[in-house]
NULUMNU-551149 format. One record per residue (C-alpha): x, y, z; residue in three letters. Coordinates in Angstrom, 3 decimals, decimal comma, m for minus. Example, Ala and Ser with C-alpha at 12.3 -4.5 7.8 and 13.67 -1.06 7.14 Angstrom:
<recs>
         u         v         w  residu
    12,300    m4,500     7,800     ala
    13,670    m1,060     7,140     ser
</recs>
This chain:
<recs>
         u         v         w  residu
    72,084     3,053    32,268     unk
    69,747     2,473    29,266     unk
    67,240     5,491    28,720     unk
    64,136     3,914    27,142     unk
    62,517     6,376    24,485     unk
    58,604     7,805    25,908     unk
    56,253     7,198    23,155     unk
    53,923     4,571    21,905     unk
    55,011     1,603    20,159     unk
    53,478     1,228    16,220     unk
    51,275    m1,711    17,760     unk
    49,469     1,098    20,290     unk
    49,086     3,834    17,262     unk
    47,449     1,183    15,441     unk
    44,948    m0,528    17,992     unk
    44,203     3,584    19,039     unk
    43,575     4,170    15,062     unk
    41,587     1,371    14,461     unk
    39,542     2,409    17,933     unk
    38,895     5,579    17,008     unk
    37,710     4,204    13,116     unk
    35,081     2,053    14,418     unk
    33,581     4,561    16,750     unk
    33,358     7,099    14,372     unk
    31,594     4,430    11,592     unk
    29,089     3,202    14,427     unk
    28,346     7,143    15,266     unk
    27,772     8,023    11,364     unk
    25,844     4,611    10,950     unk
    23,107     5,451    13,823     unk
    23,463     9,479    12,753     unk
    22,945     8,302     8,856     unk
    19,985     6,084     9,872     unk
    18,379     8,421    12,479     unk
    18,768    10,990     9,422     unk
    16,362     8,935     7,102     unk
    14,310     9,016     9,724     unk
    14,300    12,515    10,103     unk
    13,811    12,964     6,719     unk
    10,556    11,026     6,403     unk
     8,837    12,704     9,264     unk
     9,777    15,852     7,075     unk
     7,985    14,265     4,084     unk
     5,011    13,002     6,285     unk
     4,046    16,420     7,888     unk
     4,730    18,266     4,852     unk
     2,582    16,317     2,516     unk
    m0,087    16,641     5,674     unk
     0,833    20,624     5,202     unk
     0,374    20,397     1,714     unk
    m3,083    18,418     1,870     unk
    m4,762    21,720     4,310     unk
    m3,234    24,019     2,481     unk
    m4,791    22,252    m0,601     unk
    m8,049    22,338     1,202     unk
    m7,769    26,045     1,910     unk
    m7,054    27,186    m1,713     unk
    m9,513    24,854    m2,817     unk
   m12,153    26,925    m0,688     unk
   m10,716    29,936    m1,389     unk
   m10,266    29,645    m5,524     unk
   m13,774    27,945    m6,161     unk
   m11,519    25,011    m7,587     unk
   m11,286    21,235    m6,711     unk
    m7,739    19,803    m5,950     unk
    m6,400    15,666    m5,958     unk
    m3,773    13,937    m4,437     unk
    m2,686    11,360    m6,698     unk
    m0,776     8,803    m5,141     unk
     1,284     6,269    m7,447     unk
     3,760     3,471    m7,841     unk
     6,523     4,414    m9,835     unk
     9,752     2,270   m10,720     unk
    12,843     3,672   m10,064     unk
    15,566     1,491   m11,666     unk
    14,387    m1,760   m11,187     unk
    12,567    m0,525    m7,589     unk
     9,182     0,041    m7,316     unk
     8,754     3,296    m5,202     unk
     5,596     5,078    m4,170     unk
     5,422     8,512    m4,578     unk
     2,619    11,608    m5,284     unk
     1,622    14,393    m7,382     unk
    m0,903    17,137    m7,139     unk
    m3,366    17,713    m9,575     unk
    m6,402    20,508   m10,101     unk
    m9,533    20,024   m11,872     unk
   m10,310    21,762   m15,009     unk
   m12,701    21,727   m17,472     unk
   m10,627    19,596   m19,474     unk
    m9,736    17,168   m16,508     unk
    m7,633    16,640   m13,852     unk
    m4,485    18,692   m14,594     unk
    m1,580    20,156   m12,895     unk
    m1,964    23,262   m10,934     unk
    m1,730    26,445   m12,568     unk
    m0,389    27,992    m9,690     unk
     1,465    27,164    m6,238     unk
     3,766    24,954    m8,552     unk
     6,736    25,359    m5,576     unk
     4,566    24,010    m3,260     unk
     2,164    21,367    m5,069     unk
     5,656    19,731    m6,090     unk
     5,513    15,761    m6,380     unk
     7,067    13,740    m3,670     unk
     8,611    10,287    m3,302     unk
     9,172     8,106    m0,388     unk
    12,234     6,148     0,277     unk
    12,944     2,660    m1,289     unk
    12,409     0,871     1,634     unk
     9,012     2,761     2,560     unk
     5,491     1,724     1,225     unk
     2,240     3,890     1,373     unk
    m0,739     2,549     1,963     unk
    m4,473     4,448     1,422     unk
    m7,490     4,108     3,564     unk
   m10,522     6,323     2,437     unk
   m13,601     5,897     4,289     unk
   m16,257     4,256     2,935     unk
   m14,510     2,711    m0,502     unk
   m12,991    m0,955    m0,440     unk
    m9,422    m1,244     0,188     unk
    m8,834    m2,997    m3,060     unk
   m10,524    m0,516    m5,179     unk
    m7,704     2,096    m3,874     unk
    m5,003     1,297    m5,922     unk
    m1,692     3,463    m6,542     unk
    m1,733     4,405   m10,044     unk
     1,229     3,726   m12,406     unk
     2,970     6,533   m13,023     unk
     2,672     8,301   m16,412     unk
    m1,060     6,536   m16,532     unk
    m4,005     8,955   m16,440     unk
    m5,507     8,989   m13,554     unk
    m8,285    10,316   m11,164     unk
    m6,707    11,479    m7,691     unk
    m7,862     8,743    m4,662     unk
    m7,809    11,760    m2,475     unk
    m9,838    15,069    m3,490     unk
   m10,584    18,076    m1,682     unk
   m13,336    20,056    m2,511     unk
   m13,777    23,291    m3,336     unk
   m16,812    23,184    m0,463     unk
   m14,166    22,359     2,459     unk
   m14,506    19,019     2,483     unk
   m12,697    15,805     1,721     unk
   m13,669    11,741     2,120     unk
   m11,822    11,676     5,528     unk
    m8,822     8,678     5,585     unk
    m5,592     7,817     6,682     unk
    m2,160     7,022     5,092     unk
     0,061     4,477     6,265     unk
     3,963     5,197     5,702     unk
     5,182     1,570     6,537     unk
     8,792    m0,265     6,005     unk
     8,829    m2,706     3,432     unk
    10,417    m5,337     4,795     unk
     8,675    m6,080     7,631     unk
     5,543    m4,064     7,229     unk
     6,145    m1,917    10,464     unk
     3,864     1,290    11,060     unk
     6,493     4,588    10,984     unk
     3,963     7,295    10,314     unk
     0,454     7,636     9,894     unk
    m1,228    10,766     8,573     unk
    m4,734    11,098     9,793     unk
    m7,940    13,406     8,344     unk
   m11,593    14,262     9,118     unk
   m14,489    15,271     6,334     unk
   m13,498    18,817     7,443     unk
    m9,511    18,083     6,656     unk
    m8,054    18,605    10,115     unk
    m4,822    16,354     9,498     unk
    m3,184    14,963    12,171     unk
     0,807    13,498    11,783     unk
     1,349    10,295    13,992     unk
     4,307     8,434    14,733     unk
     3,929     4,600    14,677     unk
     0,222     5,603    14,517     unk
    m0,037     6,889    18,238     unk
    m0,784    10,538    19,140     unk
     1,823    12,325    20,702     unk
     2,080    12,051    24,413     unk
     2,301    15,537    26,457     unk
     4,607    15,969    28,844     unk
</recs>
């Protein structure tokens, strides 16, 4: 009587292996993707944050503060980015204080920002270049009020809406995915 050996053959380790490899690369791909996604609703509702809480101190301090939103290039790719500015006698500056939490931003390669202020021309709102001296497209005003507008966080490649942030004259931001309010449940 021949007693055959329980086990798997090296064929069956390999075609288990290789199973197990490409499920785990498919599960990191949609977790890696889903995590850039993640990451730029972070960036949307924090700048949002970061725009009433400009607005507050702005009130509060007696003192004008800008969004200024440019282009910058990143080795070899343009990407669009932000920095927060405070008027002074001398000009638009950076802010003397809140420094942790007026800190610039930048958006993803493949993500382009678009402006809408109401009541200027779309093609006078271009992004700056960055390092050029320039007057923030969005200011809020040390009376509580800002031109109201919308952002448009949109891929590059095919120019579809991911985010939209959303603001009145009195600067009551609102955060929208795909440009759509929320639904309740």
């Amino acid at each position: 009587m021949t007693h055959r050996q329980a086990g798997f053959s090296l064929l069956e380790l390999l075609v288990a292996l290789f199973v197990i490899v490409l499920v785990t690369s498919l599960v990191t791909l949609n977790v890696g993707s889903g995590g850039r996604d993640i990451e730029l609703e972070a960036q949307a509702r924090d700048l949002a944050g970061v725009a009433a809480y400009a607005l507050d101190e702005a009130q509060l301090l007696g003192v004008d503060y800008g969004l200024l939103l440019e282009q910058r290039d990143d080795d070899g790719e343009t990407v669009f980015g932000w920095r927060w500015l405070e008027r002074r006698p001398e000009g638009w500056r950076e802010p003397a204080s809140g420094k942790e939490v007026f800190a610039p931003g930048q958006l993803p390669p493949e993500v382009e920002l678009q402006l809408e202020l109401e009541d200027v021309p779309l093609d006078s709102l271009y992004l700056a270049p960055a390092g050029e001296e320039q007057t923030p497209q969005v200011v809020f005003y040390a009376s509580g009020e800002t031109a109201p507008g919308a952002m448009d966080l949109r891929r590059r490649d095919n120019g579809e809406l991911l985010w939209r942030i959303e603001w009145d004259l009195l600067g009551r931001f609102e955060v929208l995915r795909r440009g759509e309010p929320e639904e309740l449940p």
